[in-house]
VMD Tcl script that draws the C-alpha trace (Angstrom):
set ca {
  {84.89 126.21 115.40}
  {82.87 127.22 112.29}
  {80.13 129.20 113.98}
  {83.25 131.03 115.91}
  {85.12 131.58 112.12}
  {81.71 132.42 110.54}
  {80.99 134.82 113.59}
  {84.08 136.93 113.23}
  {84.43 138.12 109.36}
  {84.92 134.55 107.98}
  {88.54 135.72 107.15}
  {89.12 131.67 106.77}
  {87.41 129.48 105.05}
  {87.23 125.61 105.95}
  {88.06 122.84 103.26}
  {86.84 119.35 104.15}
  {88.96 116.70 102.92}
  {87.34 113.05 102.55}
  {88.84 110.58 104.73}
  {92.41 109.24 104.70}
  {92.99 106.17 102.53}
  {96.15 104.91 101.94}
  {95.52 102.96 98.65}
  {94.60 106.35 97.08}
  {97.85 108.25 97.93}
  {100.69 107.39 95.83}
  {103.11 108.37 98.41}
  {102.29 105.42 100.94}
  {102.82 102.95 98.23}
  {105.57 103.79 97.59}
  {106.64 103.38 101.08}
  {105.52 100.12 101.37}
  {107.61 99.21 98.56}
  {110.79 101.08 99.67}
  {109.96 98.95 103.15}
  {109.64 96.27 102.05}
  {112.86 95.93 99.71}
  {115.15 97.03 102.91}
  {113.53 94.34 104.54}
  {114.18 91.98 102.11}
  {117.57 93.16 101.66}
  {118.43 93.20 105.62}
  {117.11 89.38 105.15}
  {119.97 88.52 102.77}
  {122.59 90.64 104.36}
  {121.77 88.50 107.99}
  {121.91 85.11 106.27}
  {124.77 85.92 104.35}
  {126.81 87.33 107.85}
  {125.65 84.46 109.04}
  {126.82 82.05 106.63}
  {129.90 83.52 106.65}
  {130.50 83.28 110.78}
  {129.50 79.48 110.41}
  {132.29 79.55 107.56}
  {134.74 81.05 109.68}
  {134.16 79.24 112.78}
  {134.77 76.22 110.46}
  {138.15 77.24 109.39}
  {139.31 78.03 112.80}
  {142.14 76.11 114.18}
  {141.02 76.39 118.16}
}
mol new
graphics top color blue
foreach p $ca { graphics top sphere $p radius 0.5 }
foreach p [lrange $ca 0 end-1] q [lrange $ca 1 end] { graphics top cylinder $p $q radius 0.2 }
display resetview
């Protein structure tokens, strides 16, 4: 691909980037901490549903 660009007028120019990492970007962190608090948060809500079925069943009169 660059002999082809550098063949025909070099009208664009290539930019190597270094290689992806994820602890460098700001943007996958925060990801990983939006994740991970809707995980944790999905956690309470299911124990909590559950607790209250349990509750429920409990009080039922059948």
């Amino acid at each position: 691909m660059r002999r082809y660009l550098e063949r025909n007028g070099g009208l664009v120019k290539l930019l190597f980037l270094q290689p992806y990492s994820p602890f460098l970007n700001p943007a996958e962190w925060l990801w990983r901490k939006g994740k991970a608090r809707i995980c944790r948060t999905f956690r309470q809500l299911a124990k909590s549903y559950s607790a209250d079925q349990k509750f429920m069943q409990s009080m039922s009169l059948f």
